[in-house]
N, C-alpha and C positions, 0 to 999 in steps of 0.2 A: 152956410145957413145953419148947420147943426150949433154951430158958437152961437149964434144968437140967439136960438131955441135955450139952449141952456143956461146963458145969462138968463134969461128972462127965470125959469124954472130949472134945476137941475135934475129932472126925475123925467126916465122913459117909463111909459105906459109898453107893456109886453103882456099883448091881449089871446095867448095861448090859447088854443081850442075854439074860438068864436066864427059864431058862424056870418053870414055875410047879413041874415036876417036883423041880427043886434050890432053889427058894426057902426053902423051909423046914429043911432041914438047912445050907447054905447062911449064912442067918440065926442060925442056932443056935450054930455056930464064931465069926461073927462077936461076937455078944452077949457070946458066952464070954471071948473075947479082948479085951472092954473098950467095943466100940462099943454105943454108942447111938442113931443116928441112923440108920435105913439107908433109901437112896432108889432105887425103881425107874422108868428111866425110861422114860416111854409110848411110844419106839420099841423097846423091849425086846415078846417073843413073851405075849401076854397076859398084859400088866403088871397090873392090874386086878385079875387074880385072883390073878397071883404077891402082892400087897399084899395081898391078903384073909389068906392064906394064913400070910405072914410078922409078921402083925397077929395072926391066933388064935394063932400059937407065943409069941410074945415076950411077958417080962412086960410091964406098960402103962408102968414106966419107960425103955424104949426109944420114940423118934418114927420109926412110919413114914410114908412117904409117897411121892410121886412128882415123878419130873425129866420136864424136856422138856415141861413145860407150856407150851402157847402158845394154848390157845382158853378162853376163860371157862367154856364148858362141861365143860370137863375137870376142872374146881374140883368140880363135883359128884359126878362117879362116884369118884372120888376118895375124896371126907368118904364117899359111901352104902357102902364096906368098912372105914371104920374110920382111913383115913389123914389124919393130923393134918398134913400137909407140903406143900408146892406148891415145889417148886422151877425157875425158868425160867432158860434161855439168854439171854432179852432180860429187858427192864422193860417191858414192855406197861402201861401201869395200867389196864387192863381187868381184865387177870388179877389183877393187885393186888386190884383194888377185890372182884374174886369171893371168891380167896382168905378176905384180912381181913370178908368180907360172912357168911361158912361159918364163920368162927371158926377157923381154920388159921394157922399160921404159914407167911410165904412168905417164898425168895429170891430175887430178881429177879435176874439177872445184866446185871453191865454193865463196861464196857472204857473208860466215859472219865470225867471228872470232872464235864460236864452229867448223864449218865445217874443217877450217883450220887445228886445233890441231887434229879435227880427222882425217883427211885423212894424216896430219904426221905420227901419230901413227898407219896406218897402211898401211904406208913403203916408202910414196909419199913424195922426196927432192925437185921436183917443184909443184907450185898447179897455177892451174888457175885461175885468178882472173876475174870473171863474173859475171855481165856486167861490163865491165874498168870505158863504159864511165857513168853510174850509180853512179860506185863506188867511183872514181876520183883517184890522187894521195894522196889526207891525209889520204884515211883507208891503201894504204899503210904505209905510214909510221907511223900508227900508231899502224898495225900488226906487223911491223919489230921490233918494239921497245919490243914485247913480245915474240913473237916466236923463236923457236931456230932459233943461226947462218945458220945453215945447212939448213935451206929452201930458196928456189930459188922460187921469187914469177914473172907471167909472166901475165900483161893484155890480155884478150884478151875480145874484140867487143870495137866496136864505133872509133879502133885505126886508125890512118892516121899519115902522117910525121909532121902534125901541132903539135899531140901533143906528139909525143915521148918523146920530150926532157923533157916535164914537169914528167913524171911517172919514167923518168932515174934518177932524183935528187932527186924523191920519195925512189927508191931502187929498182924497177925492173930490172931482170937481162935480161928479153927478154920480147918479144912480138908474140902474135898470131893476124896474120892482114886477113881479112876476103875482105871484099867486095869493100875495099880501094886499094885492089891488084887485084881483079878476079871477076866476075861474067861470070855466062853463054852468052855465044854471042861474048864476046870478042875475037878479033883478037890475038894473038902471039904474035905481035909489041907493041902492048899497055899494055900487061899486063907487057912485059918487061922493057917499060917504065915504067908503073907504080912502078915495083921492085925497077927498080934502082934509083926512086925517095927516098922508103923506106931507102933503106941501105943509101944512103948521109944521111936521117934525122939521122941513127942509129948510124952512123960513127961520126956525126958530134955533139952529145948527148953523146958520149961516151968519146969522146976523152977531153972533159973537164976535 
């Protein structure tokens, strides 16, 4: 399901700090605006239920789920609200193995080019590329150049619509956008502007 969320849009919503109160209208702007992926992460104020919550609004063609996984067990309360997504900071293949064991799509995240081959090899077609803005677009393409076809690499931190376009000509298939879409305190209106500034950048990057 994650492929098809991102065909459609390439950009995860990672809705850090929110509380369960704005999850759902929140989520609702986003969707509107184009996204499909949206992730809350489990150091966000009860993440668990903000996913529950942002799961009963959205249609089922959007993937939610959650960031900041690092314990296996978090693979389950996860799937038991409904969340299709595991996305982590590291490649643990523990987490992996729970993840892909629940039937979820996972991102692993990783910063070097051992980490990458590991967490393909145990079972991860996107990986996280972190820190993006660390990393740049030349280590992608100069991970694409070795890694199998079949991995979908997706930046995620430092992103914003300035520099989407440069990491699309790189070979990125999507984007995880953090604090360039959402922070806590934000109004409804503004994070919805802020989306649909993302998606013109992603629309407008892709369509090259």
């Amino acid at each position: 399901m994650l492929n098809e969320a991102l065909r459609h849009c390439g950009l995860i919503a990672i809705l850090r700090g929110i509380e369960p109160k704005q999850a759902q209208p929140i989520a609702d702007g986003l969707y509107r605006a184009g996204f499909r992926v949206i992730e809350v992460p489990l150091n966000s104020p009860e993440p668990i239920e903000s996913i529950n919550l942002i799961r009963q609004k959205l249609p089922a063609d959007c993937v939610v789920g959650a960031g900041t996984v690092y314990l296996p067990a978090q693979v389950d309360a996860v799937r038991a609200v409904g969340g299709s997504l595991i996305v982590m900071p590291h490649g643990d293949v523990k987490v992996i193995d729970a993840a892909k064991a629940a039937g979820l799509d996972v991102l692993p995240g990783v910063a070097t080019a051992t980490e990458a081959f590991a967490a393909f090899a145990a079972g991860a077609n996107f990986l996280k590329i972190f820190p993006a803005d660390l990393l740049g677009p030349a280590t992608l393409r100069a991970w694409l150049s070795v890694l199998p076809r079949s991995v979908g690499l997706i930046p995620v931190g430092g992103i914003s619509p300035e520099n989407i376009d440069g990491f699309v000509r790189a070979g990125a298939v999507g984007f995880g956008v953090g604090s360039a879409l959402y922070k806590p305190g934000m109004s409804v209106e503004e994070v919805a502007q802020r989306a649909q500034a993302l998606v013109r950048a992603w629309c407008l990057a892709t369509a090259q």
